[in-house]
MARPA-555803 format. One record per residue: x, y, z of N, C-alpha, C, O in turn. Coordinates in steps of 0.2 Angstrom, whole numbers, padded with zeros to 4 digits, always signed. Example, Ala and Ser with C-alpha at 12.3 -4.5 7.8 and 13.67 -1.06 7.14 Angstrom:
! residues 2
+0066-0028+0039+0062-0022+0039+0066-0016+0039+0071-0017+0042
+0064-0011+0035+0068-0005+0036+0064+0000+0039+0067+0006+0040
***
This chain:
! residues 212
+0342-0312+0138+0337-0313+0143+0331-0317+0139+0329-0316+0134
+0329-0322+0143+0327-0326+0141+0317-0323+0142+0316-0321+0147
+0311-0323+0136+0306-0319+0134+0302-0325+0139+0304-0331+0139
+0297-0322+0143+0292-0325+0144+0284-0325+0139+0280-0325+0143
+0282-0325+0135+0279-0324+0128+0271-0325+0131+0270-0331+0133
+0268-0321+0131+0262-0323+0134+0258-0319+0126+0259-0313+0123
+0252-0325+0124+0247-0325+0120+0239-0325+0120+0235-0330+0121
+0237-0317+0119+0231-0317+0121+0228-0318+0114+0230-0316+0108
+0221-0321+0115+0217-0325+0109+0211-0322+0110+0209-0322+0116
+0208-0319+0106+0201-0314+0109+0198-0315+0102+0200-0315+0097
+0191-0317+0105+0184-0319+0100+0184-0309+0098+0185-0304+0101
+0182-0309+0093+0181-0303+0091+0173-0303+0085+0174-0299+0080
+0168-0307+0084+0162-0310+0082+0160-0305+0084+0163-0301+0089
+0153-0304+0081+0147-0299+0079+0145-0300+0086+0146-0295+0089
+0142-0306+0090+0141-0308+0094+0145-0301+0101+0142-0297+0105
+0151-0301+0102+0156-0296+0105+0154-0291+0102+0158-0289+0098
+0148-0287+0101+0149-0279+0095+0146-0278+0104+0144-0282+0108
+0145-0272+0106+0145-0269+0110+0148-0267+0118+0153-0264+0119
+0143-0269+0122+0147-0269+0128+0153-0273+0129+0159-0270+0131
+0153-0278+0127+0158-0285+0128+0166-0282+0126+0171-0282+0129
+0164-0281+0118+0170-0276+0114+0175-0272+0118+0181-0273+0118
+0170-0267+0121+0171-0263+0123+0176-0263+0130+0181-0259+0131
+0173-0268+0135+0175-0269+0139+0182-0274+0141+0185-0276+0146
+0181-0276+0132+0190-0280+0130+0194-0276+0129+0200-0277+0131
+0193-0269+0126+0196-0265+0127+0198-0261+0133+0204-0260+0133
+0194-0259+0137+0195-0256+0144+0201-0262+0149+0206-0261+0151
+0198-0268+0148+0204-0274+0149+0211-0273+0148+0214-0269+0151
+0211-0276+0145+0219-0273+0141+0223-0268+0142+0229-0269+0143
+0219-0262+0143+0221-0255+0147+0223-0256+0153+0228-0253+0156
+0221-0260+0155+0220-0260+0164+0226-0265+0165+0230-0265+0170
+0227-0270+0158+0232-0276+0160+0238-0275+0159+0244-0278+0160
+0237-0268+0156+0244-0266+0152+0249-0261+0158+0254-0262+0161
+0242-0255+0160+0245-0251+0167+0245-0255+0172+0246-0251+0177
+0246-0263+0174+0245-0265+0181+0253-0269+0177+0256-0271+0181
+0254-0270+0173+0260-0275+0170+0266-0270+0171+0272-0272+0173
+0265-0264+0167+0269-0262+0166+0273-0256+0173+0278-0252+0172
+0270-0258+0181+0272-0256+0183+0274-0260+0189+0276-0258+0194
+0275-0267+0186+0277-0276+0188+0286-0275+0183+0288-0276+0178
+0288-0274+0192+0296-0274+0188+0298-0282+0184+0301-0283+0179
+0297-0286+0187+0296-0293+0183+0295-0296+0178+0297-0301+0175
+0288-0290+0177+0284-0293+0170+0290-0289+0168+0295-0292+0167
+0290-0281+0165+0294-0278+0164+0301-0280+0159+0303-0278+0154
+0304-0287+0163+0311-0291+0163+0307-0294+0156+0309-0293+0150
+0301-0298+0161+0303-0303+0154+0297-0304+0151+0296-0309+0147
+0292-0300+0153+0284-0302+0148+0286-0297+0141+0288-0292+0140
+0284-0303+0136+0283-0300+0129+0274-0302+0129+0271-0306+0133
+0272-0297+0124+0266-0300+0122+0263-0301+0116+0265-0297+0112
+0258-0304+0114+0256-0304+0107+0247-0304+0108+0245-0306+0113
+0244-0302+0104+0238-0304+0103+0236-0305+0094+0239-0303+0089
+0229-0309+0097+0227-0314+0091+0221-0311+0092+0220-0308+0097
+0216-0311+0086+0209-0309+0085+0206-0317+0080+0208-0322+0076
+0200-0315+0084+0197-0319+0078+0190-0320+0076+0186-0321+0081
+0188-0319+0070+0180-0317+0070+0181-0320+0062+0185-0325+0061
+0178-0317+0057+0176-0323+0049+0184-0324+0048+0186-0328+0044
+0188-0320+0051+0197-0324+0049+0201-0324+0057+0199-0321+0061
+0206-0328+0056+0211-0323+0059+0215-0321+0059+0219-0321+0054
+0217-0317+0066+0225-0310+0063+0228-0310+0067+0225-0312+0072
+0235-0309+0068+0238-0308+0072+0238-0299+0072+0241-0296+0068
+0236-0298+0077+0235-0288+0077+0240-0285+0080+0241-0279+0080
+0246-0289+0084+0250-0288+0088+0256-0293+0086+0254-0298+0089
+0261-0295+0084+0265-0299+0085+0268-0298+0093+0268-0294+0097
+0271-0303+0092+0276-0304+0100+0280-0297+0100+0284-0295+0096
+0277-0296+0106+0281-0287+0108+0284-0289+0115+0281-0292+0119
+0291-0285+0115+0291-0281+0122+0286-0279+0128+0281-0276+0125
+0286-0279+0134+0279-0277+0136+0280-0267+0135+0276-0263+0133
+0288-0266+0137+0288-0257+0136+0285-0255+0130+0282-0250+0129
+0287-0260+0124+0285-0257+0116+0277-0257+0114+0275-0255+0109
+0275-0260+0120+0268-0264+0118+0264-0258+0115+0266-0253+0118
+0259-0257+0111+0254-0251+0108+0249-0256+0106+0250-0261+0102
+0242-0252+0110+0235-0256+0110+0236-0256+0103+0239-0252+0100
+0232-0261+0099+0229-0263+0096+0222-0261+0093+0218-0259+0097
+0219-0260+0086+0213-0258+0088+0209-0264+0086+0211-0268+0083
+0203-0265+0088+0200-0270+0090+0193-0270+0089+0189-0267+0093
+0191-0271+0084+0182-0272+0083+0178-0277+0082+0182-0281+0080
+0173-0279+0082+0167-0283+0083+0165-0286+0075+0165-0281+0071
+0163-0290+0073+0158-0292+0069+0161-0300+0067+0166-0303+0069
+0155-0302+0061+0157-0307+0059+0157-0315+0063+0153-0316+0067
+0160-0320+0061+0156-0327+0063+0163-0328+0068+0166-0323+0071
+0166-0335+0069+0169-0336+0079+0175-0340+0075+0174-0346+0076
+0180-0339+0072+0184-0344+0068+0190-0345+0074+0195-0342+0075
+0187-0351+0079+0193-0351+0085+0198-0358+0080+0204-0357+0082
+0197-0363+0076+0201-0364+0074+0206-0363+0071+0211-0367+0070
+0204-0357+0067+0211-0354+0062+0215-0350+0070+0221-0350+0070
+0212-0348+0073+0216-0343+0077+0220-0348+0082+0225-0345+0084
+0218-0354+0084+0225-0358+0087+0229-0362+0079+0235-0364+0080
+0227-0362+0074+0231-0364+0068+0236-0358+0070+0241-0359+0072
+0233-0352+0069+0239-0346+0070+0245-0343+0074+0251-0342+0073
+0241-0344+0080+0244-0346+0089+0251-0352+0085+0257-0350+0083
+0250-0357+0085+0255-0363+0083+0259-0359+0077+0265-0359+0079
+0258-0356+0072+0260-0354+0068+0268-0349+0071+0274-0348+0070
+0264-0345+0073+0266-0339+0076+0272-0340+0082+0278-0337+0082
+0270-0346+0087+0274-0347+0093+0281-0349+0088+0286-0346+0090
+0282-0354+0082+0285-0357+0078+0289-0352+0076+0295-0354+0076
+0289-0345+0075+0292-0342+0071+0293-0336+0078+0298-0334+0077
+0292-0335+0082+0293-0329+0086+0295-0331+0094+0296-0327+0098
+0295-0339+0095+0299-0342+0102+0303-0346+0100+0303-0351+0096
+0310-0344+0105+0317-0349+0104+0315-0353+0108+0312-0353+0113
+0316-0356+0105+0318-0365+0107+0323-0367+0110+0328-0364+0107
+0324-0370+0113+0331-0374+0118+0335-0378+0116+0333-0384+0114
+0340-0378+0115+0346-0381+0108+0350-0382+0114+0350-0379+0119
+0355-0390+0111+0360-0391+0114+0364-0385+0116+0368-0386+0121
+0364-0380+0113+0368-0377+0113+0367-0369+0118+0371-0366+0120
+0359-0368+0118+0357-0362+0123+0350-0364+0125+0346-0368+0122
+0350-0361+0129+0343-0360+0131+0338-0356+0128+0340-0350+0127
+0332-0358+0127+0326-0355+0122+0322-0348+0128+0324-0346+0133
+0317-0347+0127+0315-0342+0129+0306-0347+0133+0305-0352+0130
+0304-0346+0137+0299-0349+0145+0296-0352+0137+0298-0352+0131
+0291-0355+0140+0285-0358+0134+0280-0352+0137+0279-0350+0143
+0277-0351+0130+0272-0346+0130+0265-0349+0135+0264-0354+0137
+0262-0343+0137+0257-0344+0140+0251-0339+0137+0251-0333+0136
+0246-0344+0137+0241-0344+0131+0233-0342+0135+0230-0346+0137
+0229-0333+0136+0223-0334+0137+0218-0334+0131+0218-0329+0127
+0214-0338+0131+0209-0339+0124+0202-0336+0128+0200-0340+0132
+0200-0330+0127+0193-0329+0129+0187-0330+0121+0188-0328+0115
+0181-0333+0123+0175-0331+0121+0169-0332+0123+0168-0335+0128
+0164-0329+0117+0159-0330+0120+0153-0332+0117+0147-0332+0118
+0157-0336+0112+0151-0341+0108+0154-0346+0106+0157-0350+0111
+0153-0349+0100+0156-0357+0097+0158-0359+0092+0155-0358+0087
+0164-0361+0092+0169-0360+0083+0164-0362+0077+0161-0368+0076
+0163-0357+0075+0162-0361+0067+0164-0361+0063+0163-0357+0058
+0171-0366+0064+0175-0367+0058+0175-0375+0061+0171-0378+0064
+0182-0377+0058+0186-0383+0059+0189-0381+0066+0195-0378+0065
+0188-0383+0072+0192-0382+0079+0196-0389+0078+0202-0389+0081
+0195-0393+0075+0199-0401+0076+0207-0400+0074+0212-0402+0077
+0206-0396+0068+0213-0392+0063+0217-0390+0069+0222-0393+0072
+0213-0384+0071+0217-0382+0077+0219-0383+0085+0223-0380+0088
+0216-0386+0086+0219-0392+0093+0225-0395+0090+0230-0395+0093
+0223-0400+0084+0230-0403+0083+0237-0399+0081+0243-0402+0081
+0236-0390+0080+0242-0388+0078+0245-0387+0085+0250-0389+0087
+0239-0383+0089+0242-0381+0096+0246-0385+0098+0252-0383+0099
+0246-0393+0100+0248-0400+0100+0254-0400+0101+0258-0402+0106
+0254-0399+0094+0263-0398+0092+0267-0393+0094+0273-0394+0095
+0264-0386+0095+0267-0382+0098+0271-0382+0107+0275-0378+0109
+0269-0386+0108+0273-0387+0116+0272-0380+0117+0276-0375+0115
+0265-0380+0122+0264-0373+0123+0265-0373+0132+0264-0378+0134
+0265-0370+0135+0266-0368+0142+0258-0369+0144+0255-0373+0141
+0256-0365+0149+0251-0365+0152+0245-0362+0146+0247-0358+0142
+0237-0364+0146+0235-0363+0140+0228-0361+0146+0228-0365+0150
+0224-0356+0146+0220-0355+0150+0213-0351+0144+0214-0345+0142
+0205-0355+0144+0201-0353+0139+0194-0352+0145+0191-0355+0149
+0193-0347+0143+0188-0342+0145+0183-0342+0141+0183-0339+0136
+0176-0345+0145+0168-0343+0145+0168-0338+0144+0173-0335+0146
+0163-0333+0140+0162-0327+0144+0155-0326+0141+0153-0324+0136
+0151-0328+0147+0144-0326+0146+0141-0335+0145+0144-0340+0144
+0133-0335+0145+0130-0339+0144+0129-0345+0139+0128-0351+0140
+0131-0340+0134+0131-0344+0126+0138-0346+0122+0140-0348+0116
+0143-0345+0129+0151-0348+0126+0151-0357+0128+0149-0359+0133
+0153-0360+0124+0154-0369+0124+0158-0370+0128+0164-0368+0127
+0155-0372+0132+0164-0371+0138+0164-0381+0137+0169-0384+0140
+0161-0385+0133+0164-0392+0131+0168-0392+0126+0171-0397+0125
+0167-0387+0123+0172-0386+0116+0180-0384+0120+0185-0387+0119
+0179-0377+0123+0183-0375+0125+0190-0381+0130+0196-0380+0130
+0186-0385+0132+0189-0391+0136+0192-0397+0133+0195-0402+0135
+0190-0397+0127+0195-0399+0120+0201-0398+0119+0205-0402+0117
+0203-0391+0119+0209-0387+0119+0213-0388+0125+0219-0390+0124
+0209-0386+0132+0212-0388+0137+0209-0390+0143+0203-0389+0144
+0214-0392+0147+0209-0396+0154+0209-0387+0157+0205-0387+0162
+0211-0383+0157+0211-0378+0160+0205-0371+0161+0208-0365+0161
+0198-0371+0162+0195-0368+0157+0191-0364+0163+0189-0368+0168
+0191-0356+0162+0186-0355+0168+0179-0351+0163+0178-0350+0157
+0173-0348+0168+0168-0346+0166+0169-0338+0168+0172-0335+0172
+0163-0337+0164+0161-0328+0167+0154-0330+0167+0152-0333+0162
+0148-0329+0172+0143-0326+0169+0138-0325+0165+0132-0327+0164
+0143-0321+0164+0142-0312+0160+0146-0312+0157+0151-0316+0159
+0146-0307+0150+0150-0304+0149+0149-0296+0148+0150-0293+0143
+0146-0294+0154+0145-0287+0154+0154-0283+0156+0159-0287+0156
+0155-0277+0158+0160-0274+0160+0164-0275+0164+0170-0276+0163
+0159-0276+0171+0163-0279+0176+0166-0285+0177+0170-0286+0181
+0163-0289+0173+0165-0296+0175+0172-0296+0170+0177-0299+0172
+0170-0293+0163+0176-0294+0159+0183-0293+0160+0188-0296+0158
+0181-0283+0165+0188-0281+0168+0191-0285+0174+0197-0283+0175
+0187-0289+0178+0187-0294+0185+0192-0299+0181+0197-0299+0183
+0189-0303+0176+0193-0308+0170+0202-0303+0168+0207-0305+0169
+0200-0297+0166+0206-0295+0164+0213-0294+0171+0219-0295+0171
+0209-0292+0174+0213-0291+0181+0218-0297+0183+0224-0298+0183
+0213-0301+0185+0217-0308+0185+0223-0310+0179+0229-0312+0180
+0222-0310+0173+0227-0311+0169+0233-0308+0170+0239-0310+0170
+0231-0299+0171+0238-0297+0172+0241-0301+0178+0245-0305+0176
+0238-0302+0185+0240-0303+0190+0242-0313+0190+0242-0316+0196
+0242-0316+0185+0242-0321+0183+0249-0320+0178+0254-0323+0180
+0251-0316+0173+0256-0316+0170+0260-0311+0174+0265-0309+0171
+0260-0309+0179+0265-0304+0184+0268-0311+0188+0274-0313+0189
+0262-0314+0192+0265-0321+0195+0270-0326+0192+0274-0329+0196
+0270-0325+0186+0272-0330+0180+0280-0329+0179+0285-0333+0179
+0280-0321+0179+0286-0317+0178+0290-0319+0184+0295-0322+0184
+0288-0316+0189+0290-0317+0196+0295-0324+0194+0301-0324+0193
+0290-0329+0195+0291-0336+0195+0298-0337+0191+0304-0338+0194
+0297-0336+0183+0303-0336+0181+0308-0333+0181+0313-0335+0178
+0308-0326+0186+0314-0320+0187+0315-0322+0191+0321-0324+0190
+0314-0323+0198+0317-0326+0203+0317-0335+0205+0322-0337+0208
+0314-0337+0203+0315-0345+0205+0317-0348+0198+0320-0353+0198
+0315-0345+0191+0315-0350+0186+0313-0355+0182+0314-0357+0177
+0307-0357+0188+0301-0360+0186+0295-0358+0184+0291-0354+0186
+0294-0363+0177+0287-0361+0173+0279-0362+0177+0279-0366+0181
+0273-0357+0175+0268-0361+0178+0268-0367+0173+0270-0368+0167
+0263-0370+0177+0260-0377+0173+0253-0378+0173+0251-0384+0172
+0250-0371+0174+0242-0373+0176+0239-0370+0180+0242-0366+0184
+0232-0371+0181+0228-0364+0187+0233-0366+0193+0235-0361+0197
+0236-0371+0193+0236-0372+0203+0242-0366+0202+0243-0364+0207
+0245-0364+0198+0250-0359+0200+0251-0354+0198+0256-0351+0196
+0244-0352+0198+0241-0344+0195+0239-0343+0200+0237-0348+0204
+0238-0336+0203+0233-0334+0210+0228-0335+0209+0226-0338+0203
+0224-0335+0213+0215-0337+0213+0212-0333+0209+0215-0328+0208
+0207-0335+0206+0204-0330+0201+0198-0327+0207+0197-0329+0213
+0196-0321+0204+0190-0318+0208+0185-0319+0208+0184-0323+0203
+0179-0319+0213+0171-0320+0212+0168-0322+0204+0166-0327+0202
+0170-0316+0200+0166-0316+0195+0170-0321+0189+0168-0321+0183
+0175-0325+0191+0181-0331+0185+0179-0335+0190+0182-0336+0196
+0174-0340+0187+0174-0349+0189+0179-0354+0186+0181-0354+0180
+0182-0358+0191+0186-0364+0186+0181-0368+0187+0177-0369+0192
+0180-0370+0181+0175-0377+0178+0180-0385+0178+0185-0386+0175
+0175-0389+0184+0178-0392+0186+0177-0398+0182+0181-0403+0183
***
């Protein structure tokens, strides 16, 4: 069976201590019980998450979605989004099959990057690793005020806002992803085809702008 490999990138910065954390956590919950009761995703979502704040970590490698077990997840520290796509690229290298003369590899990953602030590292490093990874759908989330949604659009033409990054807006953002990697699965369990972008993700909700 061929993995549909979906990679979540979460800002986890000082900035994130509180509500916002909090509310990444409750996400997740919510993406996990609406996934895991999606016979498609079920087939062939695996998942992985990435952190990143003064480093980053892979907290989760690529899992089955039934094997999946939350992660724990805390706040502090500066916004390192270039080591965390230097990782993404790293990671996808070593844990998605590739397509060989000889068999078929596993969907290309599909990538959500949420934050709420601004790299401060080297982001240049990491755009060019992502690059090479020949990555599937790549989708990078505002969240709140003080997130650079012009940096963010360096990485990809694909980029929506939130607001807020209070509770509701973040579980509204989490909802959609499940229901974005459910459609994905569908996509490739019955027809085979990968998304390639918002236009073939369901609409996002009131509180998930796409930035035009």
């Amino acid at each position: 069976m061929r993995k549909l490999p979906v990679y979540l990138l979460l800002d986890t910065s000082g900035s994130m201590q509180g509500e916002p954390i909090e509310a990444v956590r409750n996400g997740m919950q919510t993406l996990l019980s609406a996934l895991r009761q999606d016979p498609h995703a079920i087939e062939s979502a695996w998942l992985s998450v990435i952190t990143f704040s003064d480093v980053a970590r892979q907290v989760t490698p690529l899992t089955e979605l039934g094997q999946f077990n939350m992660p724990a997840i805390m706040a502090s520290g500066t916004t390192s989004m270039g080591a965390a796509l230097k990782l993404l690229a790293e990671r996808v290298g070593i844990e998605v099959a590739r397509t060989t003369a000889d068999q078929k590899g596993d969907w290309k990953p599909i990538v959500f990057l949420m934050t709420d602030g601004d790299p401060t590292d080297d982001l240049a490093a990491g755009i060019d690793a992502v690059k090479q990874a020949k990555l599937g759908t790549v989708i990078a989330c505002a969240a709140g005020p003080n997130a650079n949604v012009t940096e963010l659009q360096r990485i990809t033409e694909s980029v929506v806002r939130l607001d807020t990054a209070d509770s509701n807006t973040i579980r509204a953002f989490f909802k959609w992803v499940s229901a974005s990697i459910a459609t994905t699965s569908q996509k490739v369990d019955l027809n085979k085809k990968e998304a390639s972008g918002l236009a073939d993700l369901p609409p996002p909700p009131p509180e998930v702008n796409v930035v035009l």
